[in-house]
Structures are given as structure tokens and as C-alpha cells.
MDAnalysis code that builds the backbone (N, CA, C; Angstrom):
import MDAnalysis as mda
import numpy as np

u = mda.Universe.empty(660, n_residues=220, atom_resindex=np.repeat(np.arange(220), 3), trajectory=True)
u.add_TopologyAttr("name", ["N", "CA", "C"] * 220)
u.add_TopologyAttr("resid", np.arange(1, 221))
u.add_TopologyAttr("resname", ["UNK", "UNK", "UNK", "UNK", "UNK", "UNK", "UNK", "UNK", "UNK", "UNK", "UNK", "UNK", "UNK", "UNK", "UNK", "UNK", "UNK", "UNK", "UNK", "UNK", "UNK", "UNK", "UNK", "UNK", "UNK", "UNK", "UNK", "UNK", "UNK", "UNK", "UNK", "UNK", "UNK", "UNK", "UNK", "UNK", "UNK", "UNK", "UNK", "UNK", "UNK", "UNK", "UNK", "UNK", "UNK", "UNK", "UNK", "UNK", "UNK", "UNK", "UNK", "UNK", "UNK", "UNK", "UNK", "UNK", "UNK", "UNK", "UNK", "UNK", "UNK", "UNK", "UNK", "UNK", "UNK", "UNK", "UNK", "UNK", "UNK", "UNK", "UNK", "UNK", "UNK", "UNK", "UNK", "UNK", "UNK", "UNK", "UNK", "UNK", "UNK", "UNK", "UNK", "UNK", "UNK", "UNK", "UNK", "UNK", "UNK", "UNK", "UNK", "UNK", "UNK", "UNK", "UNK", "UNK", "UNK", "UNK", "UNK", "UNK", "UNK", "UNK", "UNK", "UNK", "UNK", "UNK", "UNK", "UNK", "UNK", "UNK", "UNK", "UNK", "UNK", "UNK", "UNK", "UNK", "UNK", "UNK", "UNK", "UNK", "UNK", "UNK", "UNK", "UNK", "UNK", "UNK", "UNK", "UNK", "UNK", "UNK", "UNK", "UNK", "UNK", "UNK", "UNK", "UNK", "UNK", "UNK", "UNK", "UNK", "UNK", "UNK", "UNK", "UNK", "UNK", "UNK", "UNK", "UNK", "UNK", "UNK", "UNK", "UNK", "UNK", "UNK", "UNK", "UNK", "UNK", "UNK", "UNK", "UNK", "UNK", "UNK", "UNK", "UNK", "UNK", "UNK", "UNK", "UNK", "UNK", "UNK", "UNK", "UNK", "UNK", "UNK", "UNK", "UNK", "UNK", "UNK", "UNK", "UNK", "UNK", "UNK", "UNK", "UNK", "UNK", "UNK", "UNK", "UNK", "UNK", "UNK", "UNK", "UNK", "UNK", "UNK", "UNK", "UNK", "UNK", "UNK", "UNK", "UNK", "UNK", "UNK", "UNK", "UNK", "UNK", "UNK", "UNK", "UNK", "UNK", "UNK", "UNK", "UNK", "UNK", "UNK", "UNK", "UNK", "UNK", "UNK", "UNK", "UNK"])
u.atoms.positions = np.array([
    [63.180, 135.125, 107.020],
    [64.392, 135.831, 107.457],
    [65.519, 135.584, 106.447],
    [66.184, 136.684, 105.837],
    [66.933, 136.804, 104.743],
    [68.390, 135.715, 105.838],
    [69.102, 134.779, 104.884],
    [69.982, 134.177, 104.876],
    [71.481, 135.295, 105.342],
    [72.223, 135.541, 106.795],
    [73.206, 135.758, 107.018],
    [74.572, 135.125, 105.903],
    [74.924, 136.055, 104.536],
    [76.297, 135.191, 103.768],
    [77.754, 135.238, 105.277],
    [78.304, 134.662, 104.972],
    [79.303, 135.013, 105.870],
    [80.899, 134.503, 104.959],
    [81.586, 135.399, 105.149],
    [82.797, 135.623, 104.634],
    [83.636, 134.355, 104.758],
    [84.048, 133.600, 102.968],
    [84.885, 132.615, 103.551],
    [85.983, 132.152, 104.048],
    [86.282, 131.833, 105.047],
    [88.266, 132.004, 105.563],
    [88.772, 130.648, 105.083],
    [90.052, 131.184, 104.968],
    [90.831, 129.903, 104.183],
    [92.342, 130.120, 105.545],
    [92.712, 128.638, 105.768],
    [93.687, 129.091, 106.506],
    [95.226, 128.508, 105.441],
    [96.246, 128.971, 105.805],
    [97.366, 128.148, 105.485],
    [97.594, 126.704, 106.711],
    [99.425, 126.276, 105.724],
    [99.058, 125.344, 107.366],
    [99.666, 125.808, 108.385],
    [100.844, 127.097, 108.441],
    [100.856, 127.382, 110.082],
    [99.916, 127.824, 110.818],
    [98.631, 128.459, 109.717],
    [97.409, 129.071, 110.994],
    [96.924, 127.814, 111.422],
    [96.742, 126.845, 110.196],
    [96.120, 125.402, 110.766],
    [96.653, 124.680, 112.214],
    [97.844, 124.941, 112.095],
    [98.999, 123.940, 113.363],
    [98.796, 125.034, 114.351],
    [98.797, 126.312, 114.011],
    [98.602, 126.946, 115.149],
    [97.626, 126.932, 115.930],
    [96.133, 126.785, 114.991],
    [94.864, 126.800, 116.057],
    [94.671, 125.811, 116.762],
    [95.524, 124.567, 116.220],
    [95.447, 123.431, 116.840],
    [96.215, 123.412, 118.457],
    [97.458, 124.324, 118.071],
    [98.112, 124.332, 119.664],
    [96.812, 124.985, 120.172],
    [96.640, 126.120, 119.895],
    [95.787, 127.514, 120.765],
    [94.839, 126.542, 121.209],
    [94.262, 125.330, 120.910],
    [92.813, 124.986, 120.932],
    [93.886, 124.151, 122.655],
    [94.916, 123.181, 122.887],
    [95.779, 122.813, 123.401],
    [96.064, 124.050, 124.788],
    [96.574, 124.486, 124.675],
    [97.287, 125.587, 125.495],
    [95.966, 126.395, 126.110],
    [95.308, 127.249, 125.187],
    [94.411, 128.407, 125.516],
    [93.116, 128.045, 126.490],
    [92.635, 126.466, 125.542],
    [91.382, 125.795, 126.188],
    [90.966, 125.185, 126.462],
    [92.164, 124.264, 126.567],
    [92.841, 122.356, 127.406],
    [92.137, 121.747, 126.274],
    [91.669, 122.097, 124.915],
    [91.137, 120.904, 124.090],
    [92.362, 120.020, 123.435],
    [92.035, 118.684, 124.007],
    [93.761, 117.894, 123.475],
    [93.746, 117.792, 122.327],
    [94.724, 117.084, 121.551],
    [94.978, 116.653, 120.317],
    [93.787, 115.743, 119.790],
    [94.081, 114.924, 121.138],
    [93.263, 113.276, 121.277],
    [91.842, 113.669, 120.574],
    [91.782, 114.968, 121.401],
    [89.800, 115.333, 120.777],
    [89.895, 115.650, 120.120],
    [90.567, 116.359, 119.520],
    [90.507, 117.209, 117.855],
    [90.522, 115.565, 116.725],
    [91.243, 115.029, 117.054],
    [91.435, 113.937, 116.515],
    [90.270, 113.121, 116.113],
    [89.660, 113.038, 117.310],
    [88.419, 111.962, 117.669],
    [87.248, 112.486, 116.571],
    [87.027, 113.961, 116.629],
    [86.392, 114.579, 116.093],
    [86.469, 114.136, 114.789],
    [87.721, 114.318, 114.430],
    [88.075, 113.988, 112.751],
    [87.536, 113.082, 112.633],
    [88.010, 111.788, 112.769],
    [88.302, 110.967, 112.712],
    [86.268, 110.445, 112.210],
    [85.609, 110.993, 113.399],
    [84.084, 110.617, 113.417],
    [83.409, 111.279, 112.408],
    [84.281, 112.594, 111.730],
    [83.415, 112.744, 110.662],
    [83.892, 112.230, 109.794],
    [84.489, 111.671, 109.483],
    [85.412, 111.042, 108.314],
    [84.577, 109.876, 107.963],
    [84.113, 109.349, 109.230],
    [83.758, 108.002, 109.128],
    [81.949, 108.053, 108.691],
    [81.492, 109.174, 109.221],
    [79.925, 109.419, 108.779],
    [80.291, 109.848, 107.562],
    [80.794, 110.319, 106.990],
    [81.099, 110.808, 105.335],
    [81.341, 109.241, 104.735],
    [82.299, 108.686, 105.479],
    [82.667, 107.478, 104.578],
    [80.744, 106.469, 104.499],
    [80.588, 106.347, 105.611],
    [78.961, 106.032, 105.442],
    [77.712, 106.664, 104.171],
    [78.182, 107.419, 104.340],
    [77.545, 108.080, 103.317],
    [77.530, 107.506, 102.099],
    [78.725, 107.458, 101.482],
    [79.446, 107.178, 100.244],
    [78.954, 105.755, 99.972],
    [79.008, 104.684, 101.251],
    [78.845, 103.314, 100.914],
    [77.629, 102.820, 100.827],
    [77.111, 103.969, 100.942],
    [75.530, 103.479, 100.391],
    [75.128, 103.401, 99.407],
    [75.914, 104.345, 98.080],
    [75.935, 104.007, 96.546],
    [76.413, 103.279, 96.128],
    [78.020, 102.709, 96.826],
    [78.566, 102.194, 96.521],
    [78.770, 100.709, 96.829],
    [78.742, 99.330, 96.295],
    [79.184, 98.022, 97.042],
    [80.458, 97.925, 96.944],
    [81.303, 96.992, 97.571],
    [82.773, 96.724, 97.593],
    [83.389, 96.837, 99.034],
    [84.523, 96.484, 98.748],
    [85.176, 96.960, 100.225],
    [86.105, 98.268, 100.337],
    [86.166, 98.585, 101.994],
    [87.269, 100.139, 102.325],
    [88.382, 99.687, 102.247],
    [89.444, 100.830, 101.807],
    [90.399, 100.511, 102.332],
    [90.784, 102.239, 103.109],
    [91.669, 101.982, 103.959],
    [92.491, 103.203, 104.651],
    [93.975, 102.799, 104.597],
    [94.299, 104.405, 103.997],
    [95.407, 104.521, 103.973],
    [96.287, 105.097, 104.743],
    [97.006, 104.959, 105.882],
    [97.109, 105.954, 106.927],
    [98.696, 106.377, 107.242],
    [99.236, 107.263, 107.165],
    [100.041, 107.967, 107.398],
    [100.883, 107.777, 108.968],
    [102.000, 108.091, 109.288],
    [102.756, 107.704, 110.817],
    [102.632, 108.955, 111.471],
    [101.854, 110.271, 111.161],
    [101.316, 111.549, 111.656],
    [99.909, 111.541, 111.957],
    [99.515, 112.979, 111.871],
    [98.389, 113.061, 112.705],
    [96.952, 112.295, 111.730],
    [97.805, 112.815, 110.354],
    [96.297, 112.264, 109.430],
    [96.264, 110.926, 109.556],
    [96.984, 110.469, 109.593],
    [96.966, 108.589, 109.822],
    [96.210, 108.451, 110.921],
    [96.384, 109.266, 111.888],
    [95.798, 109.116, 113.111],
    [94.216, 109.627, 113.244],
    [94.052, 109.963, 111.786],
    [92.735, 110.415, 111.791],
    [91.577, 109.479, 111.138],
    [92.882, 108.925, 110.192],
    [92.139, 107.435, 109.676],
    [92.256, 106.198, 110.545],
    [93.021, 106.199, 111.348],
    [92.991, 105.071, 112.716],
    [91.542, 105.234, 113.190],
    [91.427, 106.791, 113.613],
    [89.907, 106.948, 114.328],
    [89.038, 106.987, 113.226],
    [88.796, 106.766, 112.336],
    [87.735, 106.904, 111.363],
    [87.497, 105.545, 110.910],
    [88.644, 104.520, 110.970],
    [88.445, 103.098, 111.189],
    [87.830, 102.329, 112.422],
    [87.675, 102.621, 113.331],
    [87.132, 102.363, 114.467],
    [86.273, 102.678, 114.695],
    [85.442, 103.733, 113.845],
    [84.399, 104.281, 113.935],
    [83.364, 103.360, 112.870],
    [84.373, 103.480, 111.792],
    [83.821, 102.618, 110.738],
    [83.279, 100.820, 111.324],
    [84.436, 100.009, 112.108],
    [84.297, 98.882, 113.071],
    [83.177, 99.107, 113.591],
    [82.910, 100.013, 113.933],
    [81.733, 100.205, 115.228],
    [79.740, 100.110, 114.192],
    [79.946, 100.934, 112.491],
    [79.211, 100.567, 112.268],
    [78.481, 99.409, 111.181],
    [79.917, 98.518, 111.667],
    [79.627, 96.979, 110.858],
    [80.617, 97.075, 109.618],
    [81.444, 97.714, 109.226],
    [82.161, 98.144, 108.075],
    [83.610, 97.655, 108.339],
    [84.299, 96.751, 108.340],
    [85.684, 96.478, 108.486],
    [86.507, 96.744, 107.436],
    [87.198, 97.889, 107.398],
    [87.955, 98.230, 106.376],
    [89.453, 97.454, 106.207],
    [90.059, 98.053, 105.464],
    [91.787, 97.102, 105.147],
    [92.608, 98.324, 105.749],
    [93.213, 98.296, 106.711],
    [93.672, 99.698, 107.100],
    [95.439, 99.251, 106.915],
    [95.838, 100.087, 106.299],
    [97.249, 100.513, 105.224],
    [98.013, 101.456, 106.048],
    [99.312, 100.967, 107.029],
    [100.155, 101.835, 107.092],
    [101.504, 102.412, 106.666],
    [101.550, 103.194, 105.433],
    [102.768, 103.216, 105.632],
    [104.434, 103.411, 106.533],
    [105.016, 102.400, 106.584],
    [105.994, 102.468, 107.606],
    [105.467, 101.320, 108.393],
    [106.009, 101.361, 109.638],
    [105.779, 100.154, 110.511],
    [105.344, 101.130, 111.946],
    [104.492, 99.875, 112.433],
    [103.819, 100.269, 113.853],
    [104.587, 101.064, 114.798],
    [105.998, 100.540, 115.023],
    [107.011, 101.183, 116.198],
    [107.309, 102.792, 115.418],
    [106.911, 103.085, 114.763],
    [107.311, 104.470, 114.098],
    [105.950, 105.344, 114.116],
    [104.584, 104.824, 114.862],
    [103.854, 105.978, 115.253],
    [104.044, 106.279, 116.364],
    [103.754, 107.869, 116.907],
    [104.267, 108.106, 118.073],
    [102.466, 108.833, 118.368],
    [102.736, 108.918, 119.596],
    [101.514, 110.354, 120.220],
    [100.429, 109.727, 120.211],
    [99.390, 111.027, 119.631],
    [98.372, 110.952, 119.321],
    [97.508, 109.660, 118.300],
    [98.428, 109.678, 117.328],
    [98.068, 108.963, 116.168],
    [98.824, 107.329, 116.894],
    [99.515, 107.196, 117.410],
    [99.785, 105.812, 118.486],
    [98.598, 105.254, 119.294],
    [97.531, 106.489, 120.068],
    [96.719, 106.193, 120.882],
    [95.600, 105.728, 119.843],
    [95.754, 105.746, 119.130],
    [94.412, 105.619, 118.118],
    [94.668, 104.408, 117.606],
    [96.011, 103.856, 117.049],
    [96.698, 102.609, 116.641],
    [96.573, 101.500, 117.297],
    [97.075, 102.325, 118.548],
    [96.793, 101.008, 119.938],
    [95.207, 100.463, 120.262],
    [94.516, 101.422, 119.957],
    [93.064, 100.795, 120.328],
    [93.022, 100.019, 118.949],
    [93.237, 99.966, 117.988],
    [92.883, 99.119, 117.062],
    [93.700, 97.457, 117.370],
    [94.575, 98.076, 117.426],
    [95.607, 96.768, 117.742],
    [95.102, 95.914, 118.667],
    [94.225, 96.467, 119.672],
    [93.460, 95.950, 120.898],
    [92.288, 95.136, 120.561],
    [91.556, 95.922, 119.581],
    [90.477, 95.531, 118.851],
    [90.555, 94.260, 118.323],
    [92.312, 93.445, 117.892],
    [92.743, 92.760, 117.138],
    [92.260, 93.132, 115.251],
    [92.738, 93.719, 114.794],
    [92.165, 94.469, 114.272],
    [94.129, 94.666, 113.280],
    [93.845, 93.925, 112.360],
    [94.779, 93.864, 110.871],
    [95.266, 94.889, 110.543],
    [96.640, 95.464, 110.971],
    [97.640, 96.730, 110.199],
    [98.527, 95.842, 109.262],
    [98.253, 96.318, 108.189],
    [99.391, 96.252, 107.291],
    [100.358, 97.310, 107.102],
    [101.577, 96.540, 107.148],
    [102.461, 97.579, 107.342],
    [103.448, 97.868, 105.873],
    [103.485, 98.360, 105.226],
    [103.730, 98.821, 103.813],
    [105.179, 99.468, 103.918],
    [106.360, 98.561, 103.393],
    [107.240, 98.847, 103.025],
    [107.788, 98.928, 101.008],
    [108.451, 99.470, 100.815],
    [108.457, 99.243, 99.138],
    [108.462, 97.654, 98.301],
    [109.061, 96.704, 99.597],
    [109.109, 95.608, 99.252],
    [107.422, 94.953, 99.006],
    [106.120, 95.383, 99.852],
    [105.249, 95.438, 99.852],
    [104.030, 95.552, 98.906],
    [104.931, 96.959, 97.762],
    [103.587, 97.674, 97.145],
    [103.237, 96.518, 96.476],
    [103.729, 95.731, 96.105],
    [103.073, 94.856, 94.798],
    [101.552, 94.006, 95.220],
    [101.910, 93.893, 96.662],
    [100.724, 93.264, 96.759],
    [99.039, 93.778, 97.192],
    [99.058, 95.334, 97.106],
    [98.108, 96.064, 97.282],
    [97.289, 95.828, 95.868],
    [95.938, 95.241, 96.260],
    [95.288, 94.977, 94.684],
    [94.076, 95.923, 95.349],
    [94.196, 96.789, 94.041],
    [92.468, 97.591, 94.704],
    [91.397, 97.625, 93.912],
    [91.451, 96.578, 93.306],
    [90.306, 96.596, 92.543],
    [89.037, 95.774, 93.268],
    [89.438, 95.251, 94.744],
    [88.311, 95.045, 95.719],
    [87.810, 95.958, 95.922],
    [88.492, 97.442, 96.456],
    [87.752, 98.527, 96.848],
    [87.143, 99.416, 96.372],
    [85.520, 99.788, 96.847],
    [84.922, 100.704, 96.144],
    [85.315, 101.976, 96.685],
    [85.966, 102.127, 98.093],
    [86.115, 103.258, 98.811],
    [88.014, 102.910, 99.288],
    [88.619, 104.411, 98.606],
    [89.766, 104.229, 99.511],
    [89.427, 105.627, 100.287],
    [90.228, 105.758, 101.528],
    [90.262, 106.667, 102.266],
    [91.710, 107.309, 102.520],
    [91.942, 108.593, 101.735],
    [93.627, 108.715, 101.812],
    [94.033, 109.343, 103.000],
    [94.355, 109.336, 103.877],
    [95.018, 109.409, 105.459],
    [96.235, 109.682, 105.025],
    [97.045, 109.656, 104.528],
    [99.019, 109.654, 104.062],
    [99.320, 110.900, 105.042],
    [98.888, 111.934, 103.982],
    [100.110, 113.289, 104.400],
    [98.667, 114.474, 104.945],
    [99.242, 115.448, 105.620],
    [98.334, 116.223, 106.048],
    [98.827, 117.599, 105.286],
    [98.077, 118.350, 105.961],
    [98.472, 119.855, 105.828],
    [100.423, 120.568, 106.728],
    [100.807, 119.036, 106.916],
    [102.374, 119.157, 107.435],
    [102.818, 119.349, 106.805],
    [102.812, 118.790, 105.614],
    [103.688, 118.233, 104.460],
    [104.764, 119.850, 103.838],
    [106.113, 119.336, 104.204],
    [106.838, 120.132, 103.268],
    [107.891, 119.706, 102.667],
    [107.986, 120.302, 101.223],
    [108.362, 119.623, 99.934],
    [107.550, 118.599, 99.417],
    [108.155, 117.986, 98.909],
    [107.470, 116.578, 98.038],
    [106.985, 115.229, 98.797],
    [106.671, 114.600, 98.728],
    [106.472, 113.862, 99.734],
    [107.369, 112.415, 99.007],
    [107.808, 111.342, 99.965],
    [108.999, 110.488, 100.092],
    [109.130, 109.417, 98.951],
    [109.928, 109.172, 98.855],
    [109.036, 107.967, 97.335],
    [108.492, 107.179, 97.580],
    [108.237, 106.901, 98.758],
    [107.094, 105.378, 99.136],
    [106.272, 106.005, 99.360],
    [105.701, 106.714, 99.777],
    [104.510, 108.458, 99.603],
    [103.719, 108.036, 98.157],
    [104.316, 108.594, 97.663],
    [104.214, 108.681, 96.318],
    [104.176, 107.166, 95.396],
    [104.809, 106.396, 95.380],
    [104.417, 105.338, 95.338],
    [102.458, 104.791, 95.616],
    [102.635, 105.047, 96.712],
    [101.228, 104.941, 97.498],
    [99.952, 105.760, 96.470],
    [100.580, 106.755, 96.391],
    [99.590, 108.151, 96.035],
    [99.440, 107.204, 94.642],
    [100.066, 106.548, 93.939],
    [99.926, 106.465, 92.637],
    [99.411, 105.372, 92.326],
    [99.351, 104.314, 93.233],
    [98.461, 103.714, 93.463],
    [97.171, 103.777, 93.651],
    [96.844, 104.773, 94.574],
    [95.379, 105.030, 94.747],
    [95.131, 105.993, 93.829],
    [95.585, 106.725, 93.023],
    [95.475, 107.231, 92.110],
    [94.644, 106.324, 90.796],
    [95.886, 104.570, 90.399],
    [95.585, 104.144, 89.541],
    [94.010, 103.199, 89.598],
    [93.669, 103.500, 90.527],
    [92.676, 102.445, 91.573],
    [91.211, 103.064, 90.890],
    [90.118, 102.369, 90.816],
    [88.772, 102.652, 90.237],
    [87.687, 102.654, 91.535],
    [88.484, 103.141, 92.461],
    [87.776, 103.381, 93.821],
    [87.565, 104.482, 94.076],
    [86.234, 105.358, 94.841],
    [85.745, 106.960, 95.317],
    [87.246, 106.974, 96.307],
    [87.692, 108.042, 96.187],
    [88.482, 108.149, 97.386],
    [88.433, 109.451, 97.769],
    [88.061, 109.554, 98.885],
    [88.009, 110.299, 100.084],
    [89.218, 110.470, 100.777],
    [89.684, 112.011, 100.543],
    [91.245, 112.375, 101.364],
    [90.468, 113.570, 102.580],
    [91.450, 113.113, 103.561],
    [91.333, 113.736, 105.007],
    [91.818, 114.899, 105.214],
    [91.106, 116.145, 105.407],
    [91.975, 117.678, 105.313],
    [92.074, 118.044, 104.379],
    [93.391, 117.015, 103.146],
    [93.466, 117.811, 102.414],
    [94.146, 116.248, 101.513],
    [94.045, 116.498, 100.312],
    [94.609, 115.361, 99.267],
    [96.681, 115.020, 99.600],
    [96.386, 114.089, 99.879],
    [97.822, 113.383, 99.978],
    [99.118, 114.374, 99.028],
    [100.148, 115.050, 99.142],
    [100.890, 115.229, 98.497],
    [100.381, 116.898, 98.438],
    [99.396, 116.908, 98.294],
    [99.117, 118.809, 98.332],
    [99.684, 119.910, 99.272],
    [100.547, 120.655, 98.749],
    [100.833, 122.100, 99.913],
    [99.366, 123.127, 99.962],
    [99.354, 122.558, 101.768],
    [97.915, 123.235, 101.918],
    [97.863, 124.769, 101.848],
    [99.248, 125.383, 101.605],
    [99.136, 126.888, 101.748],
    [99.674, 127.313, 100.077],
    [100.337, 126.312, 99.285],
    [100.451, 127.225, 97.811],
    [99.696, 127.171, 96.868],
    [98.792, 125.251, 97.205],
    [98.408, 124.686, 96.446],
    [98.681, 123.903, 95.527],
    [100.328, 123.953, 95.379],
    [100.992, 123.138, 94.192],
    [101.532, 121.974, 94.740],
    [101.409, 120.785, 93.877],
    [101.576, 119.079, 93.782],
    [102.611, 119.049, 93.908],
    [104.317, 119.084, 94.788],
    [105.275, 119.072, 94.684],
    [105.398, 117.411, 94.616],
    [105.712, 116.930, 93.076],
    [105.776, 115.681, 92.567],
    [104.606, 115.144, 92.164],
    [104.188, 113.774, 92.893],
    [102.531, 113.143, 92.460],
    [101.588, 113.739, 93.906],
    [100.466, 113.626, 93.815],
    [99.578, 114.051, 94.519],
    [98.158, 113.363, 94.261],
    [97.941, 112.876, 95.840],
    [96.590, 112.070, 95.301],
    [95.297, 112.896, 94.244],
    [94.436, 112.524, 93.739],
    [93.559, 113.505, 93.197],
    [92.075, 112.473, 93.879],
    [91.175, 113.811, 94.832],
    [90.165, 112.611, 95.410],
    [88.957, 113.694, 94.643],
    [88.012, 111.952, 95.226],
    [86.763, 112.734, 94.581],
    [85.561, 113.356, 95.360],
    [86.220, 113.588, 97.063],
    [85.931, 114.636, 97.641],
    [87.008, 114.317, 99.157],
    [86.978, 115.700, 99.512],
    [87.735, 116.117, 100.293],
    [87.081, 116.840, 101.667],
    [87.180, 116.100, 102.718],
    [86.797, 116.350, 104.492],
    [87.941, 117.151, 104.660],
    [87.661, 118.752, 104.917],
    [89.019, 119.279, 105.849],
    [88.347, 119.740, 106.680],
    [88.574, 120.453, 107.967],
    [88.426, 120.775, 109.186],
    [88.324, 122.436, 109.064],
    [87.315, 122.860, 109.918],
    [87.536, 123.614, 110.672],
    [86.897, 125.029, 109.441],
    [88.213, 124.877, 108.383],
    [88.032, 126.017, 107.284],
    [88.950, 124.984, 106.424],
    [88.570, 125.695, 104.969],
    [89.232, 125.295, 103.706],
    [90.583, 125.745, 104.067],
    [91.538, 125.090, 103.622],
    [92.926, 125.435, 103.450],
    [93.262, 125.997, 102.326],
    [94.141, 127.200, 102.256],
    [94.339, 127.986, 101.253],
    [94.532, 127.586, 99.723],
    [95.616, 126.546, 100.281],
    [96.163, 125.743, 98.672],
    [95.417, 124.878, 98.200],
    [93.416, 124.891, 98.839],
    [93.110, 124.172, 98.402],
    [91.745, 124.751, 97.298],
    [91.968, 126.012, 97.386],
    [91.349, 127.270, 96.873],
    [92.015, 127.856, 95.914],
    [92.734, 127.636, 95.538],
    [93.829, 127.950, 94.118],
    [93.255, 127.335, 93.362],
    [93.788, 127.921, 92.040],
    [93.401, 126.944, 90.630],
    [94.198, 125.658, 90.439],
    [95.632, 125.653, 91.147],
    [95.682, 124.420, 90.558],
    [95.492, 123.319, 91.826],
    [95.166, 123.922, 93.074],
    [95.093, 123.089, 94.254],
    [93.382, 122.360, 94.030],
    [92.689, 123.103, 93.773],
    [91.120, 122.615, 93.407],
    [91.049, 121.563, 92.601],
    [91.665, 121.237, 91.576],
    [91.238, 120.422, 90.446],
    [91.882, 118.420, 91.133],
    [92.669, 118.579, 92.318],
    [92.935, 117.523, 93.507],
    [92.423, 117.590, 94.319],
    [91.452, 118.058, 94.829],
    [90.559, 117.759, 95.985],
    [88.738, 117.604, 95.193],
    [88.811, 117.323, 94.232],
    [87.081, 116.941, 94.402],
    [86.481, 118.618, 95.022],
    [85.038, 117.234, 95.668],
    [84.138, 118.454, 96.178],
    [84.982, 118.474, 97.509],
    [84.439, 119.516, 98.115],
    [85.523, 120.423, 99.306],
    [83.954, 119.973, 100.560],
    [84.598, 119.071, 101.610],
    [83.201, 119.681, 102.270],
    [84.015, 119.944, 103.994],
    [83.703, 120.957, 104.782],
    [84.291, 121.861, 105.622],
    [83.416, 121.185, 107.184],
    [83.937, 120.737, 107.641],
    [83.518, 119.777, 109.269],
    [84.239, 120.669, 110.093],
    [83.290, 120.922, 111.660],
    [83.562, 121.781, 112.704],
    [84.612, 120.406, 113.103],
    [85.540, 120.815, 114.483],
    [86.231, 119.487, 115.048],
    [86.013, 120.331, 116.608],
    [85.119, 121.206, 117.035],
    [85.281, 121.676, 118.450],
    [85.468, 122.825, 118.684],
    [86.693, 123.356, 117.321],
    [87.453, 125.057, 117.829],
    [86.782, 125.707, 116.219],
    [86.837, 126.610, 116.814],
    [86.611, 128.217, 115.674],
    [87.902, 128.837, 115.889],
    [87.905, 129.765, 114.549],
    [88.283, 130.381, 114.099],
    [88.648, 132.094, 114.909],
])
């Protein structure tokens, strides 16, 4: 039986934020699950990877939803013997929601947040890690991202670790494609659902690695 091609969709990020309400509103699927979802493929991808690789994880996680995706992709990771270094920028009292409920089970877990202020960066050494996991910024992101952002990004940038970004590479506009300032560059990229537009451009492609496209529950 000849192979069905099927047409590829790329979303920006208001269709992205939007399907996420619609999935919310239209078909009671919460955040929490969309999340969970992520979060579990993130963490079978990160499995993947550490089988070529020896060393240790680190996660880098953001005070939004992508942080909250590497919260759940750390717990997932906990679960299969893998204790990563999980990196937040900002401090604990500054996650809210979704990405809080995911924080708190770690915190429960007893389970090590570092909390990354500028006074901080110096002591991030990554030449332990064979795997970083960039969690920072999502497909939210507008303008440039903050200088402790960026800071971060350039770090894992300078780092000799695979890194794996969530959705979409730290610092990237998921709908123009352009690096407003530094921008992580990974050497593959988990987004959801569908490719994001800006990540299908010429100059959005050459920062995300290989592209690989995970269901989280909702279609298109």
C-alpha cells in the first residue's frame, strides 16, 4: 500500500498558545496534561541520547511553561535512574501555575533547584555534562530575551554538551525565526504538536539541530 504524504503544517506562536487554550476550553484537556505529555517525551528523547553518551544532565528551566516542561522531564528522568542538575533561572517564589505544580513535586521529591541569579553564573561548570536540556524560553518569547537569559544561553552554548531544546531553541522567535540577540543553538530540537514556523526559515533552522515533532494529546 503506497505511503499517504501528508502536507506539512507549521504553526506560529499565537496558533501555538491558541491550540493550547482550545485544547483547555473546547475539550477540558488542562495545561497540567499538555505539560505532562511534554515533559515525558522530552525525557524518552533525553534517554535516548544517554545511551551514546556518558556524563551527567543538566536542565535548564525557565519560570514559564517550558521550565515547566523540563521540571516534568526531570522527574521523569528521576524515575528512570538518571538524576539530573536541574537549573532555574530566577528563584522558586517566581514560578507560578502549571510549571509550580511540576516544581512542587520535585521539591517533594527533595530533589536540588538551583536557583541562578547573575551573582551565580560563575559557578555553572559544564564540562561534567554530556547532556544539557534547554527549558529557558518557549515559543512566548517576545523580543530578545533578558540578560540573564542570555547569559545562560551562552553558556550552554560555550558548553561541549548534546543539548536538547524543548519546542523550540532558547532565544528563537517561533513565528519569524530570527535570534533577537544570542540564541541557544541545539543539536536537536523536541517541539510539539507541529514544527513552528520560525523554525522552518533559513535562518531559524541552522538553531534548532534535527527537528523531531511529538503528539502531546491535541491535533491540529
Amino acid at each position: 500500500m503506497a505511503k499517504i504524504k501528508r502536507k506539512a503544517r507549521f504553526l506560529t506562536a499565537a496558533q501555538a498558545k491558541a491550540l493550547d487554550r482550545k485544547a483547555e476550553l473546547k475539550f477540558g484537556i488542562s495545561t497540567l496534561l499538555l505539560m505532562e505529555n511534554a515533559g515525558r517525551s522530552v525525557s524518552e528523547e533525553a534517554l535516548k541520547i544517554l545511551q551514546s553518551r556518558k556524563g551527567n544532565t543538566a536542565i535548564f528551566c525557565g519560570k514559564g511553561n517550558n521550565g515547566g516542561d523540563g521540571f516534568c522531564a526531570a522527574r521523569h528522568l528521576l524515575a528512570a535512574g538518571i538524576k539530573p542538575d536541574i537549573y532555574l533561572c530566577g528563584r522558586i517564589a517566581d514560578v507560578k501555575n502549571e510549571a509550580r505544580a511540576n516544581l512542587d513535586i520535585l521539591l517533594r521529591l527533595k530533589q536540588k533547584i538551583i536557583e541562578l541569579g547573575q551573582a551565580r553564573m560563575p559557578s555553572i561548570k559544564t564540562k561534567k555534562y554530556s547532556l544539557i536540556i534547554d527549558a529557558l524560553l518557549g515559543v512566548g518569547l517576545k523580543g530578545g530575551a533578558s540578560y540573564i537569559y542570555q547569559e545562560l544561553i551562552n553558556i550552554i552554548n560555550s558548553s561541549k554538551a548534546y543539548v536538547l531544546s524543548v519546542d523550540i531553541p532558547s532565544g528563537l522567535d517561533a513565528t519569524s525565526g530570527k535570534a533577537a540577540g544570542v540564541c541557544v543553538k541545539a543539536d536537536k530540537t523536541i517541539t510539539f504538536v507541529a514544527e513552528k514556523r520560525g523554525m522552518a526559515s533559513k535562518g531559524g533552522r541552522k538553531y534548532c539541530g534535527e527537528v523531531l515533532v511529538r503528539g502531546i494529546g491535541i491535533a491540529l
